[in-house]
C-alpha positions as CSV (number, residue, x, y, z in Angstrom):
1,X,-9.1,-21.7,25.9
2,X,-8.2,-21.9,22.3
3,X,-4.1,-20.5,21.7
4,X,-2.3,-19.3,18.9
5,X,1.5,-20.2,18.5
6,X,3.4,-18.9,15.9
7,X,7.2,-19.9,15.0
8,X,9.7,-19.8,12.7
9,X,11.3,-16.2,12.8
10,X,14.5,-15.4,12.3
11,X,17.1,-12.8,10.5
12,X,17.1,-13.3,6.6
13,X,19.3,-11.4,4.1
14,X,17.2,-9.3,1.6
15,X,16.3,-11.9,-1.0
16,X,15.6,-14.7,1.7
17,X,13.1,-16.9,2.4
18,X,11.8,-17.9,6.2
19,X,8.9,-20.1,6.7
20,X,6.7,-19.1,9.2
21,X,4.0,-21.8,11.1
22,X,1.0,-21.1,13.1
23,X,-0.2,-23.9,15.5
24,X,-4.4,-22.9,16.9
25,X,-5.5,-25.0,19.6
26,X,-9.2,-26.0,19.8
27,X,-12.1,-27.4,17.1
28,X,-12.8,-24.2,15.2
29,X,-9.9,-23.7,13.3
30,X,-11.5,-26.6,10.2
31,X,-13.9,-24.0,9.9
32,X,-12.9,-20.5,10.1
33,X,-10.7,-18.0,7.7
34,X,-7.1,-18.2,9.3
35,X,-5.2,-14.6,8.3
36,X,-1.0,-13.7,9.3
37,X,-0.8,-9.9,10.5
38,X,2.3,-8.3,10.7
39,X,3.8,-5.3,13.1
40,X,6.5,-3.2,12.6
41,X,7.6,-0.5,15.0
42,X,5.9,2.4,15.5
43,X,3.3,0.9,13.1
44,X,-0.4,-1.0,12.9
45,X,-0.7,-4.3,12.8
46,X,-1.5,-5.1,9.1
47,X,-3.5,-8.2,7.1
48,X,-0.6,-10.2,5.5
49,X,-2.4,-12.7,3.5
50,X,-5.7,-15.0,4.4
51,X,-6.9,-18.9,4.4
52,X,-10.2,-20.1,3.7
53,X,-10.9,-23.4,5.4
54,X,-10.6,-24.8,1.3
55,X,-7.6,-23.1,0.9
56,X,-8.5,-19.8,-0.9
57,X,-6.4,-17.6,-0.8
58,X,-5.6,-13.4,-0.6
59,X,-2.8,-11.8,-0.2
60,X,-2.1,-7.8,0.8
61,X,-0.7,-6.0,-2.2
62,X,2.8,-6.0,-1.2
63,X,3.5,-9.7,-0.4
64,X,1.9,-10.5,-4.0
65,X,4.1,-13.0,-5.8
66,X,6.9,-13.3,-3.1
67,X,4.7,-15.1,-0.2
68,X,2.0,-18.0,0.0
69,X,0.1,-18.6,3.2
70,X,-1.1,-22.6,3.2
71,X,-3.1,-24.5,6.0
72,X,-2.9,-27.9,7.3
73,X,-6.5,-28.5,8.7
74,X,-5.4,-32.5,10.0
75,X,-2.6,-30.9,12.3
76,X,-4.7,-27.1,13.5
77,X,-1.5,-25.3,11.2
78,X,-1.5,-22.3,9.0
79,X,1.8,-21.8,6.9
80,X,3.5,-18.5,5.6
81,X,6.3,-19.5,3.2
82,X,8.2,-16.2,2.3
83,X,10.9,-15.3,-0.2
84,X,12.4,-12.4,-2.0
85,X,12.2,-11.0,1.3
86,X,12.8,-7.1,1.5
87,X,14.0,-5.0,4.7
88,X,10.3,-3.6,5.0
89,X,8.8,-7.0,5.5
90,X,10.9,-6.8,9.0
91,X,7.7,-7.0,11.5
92,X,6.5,-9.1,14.1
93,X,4.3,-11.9,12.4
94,X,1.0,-13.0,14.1
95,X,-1.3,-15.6,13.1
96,X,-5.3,-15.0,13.9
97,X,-8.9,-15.8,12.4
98,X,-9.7,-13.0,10.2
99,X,-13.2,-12.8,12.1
100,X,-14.1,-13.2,16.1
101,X,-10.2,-12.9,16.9
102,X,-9.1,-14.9,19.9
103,X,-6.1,-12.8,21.9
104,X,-3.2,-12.5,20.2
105,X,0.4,-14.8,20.8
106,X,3.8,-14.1,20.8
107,X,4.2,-13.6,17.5
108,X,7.5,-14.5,16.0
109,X,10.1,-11.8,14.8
110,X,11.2,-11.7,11.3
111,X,14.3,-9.1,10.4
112,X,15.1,-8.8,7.0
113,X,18.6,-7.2,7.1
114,X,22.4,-7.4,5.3
């Protein structure tokens, strides 16, 4: 059963930078779109930015310029360096293929507070 384990959350003053990782289990993840989601309370879980297998890359309109999502297909890794953090970017942050979705981790909690 292929697994999804995301780390690196924490608290980070508005400005900050966290750097979040995403270990996948099993042989598809060479070859599939990798995406980060994000979940705030009381709200849906959202496309943060995406991966091509190549390293292309998209992000949502509102992480533009502040994060960049990178992959390490040797070590089954996708990356979400963030900076000029903001208190709205305080979500849980999931990792997933952006098609055929496996069930979701734990996510790992990012707070963006003062």
């Amino acid at each position: 059963q292929v697994h999804l384990v995301e780390s690196g959350g924490g608290v980070a003053q508005p400005g900050g930078s966290l750097r979040l990782s995403c270990a996948a289990s099993g042989s598809r993840f060479i070859f599939d779109p990798m995406g980060w989601y994000r979940q705030a309370p009381g709200r849906q879980r959202e496309l943060v930015a995406s991966v091509t297998p190549v390293g292309n890359e998209k992000y949502a309109d509102f992480v533009t310029g502040r994060f960049t999502i990178s992959r390490d297909n040797a070590k089954n890794t996708v990356f979400l360096q963030m900076r000029s953090l903001l208190p709205e970017d305080t979500a849980v942050y999931y990792c997933n293929y952006l098609r055929n979705k496996i069930p979701w981790g734990q996510g790992t909690q990012v707070t963006v507070s003062s």
